[in-house]
C-alpha positions in Angstrom: 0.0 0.0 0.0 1.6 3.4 -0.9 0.7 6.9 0.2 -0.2 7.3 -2.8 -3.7 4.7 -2.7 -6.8 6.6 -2.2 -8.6 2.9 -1.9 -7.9 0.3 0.6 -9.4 -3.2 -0.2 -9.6 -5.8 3.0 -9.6 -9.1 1.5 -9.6 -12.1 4.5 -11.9 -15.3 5.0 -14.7 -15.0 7.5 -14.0 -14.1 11.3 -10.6 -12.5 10.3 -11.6 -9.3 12.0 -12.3 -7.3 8.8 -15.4 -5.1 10.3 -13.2 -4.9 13.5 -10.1 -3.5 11.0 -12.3 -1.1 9.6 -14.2 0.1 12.3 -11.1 1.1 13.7 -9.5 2.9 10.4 -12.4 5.1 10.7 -12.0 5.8 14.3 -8.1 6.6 13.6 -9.3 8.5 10.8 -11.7 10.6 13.3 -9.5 10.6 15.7 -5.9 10.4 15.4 -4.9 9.5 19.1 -8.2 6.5 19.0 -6.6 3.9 20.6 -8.4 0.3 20.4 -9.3 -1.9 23.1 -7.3 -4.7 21.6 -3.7 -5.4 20.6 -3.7 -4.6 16.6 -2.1 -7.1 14.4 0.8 -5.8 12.1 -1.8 -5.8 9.2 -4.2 -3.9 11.0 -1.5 -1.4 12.5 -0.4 -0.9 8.8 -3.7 -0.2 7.8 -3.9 2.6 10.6 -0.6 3.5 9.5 -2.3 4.9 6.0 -5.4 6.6 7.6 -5.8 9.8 6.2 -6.8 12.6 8.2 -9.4 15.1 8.0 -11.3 12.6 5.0 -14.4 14.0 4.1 -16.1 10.9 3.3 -16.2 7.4 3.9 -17.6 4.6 1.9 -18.1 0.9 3.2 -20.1 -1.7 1.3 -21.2 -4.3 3.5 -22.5 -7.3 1.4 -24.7 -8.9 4.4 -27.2 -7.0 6.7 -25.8 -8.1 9.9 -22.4 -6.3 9.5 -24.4 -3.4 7.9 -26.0 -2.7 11.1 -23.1 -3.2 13.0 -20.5 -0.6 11.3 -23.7 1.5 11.5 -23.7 1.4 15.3 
């Protein structure tokens, strides 16, 4: 991922902590100093690593309800 990207694409297999990863890129990209209530993986810390700030929007497509309604919360 460079500096460059203005997309980031998650791709893992189910219960990998993908809305987890993403919840918390939007938190760091809120709020800088956000600091998770878990231990980040080094793929999730590199993601962080690449949050922009001050984004003006976000997009997330969530292809099932559930998780929908949960990144909504």
């Amino acid at each position: 991922m460079s500096q460059n990207q203005k997309h980031i694409v998650i791709r893992a297999r189910a219960g990998t902590g993908k809305t987890a990863t993403v919840i918390d890129f939007v938190n760091y990209v809120i709020n800088p100093k956000y600091q998770p209530t878990y231990t980040p993986t080094e793929e999730q810390q590199a993601i962080h690593a690449h949050a922009p700030s001050g984004a003006k929007k976000i997009i997330y497509c969530a292809f099932n309800k559930a998780i929908a309604e949960e990144v909504q919360a």
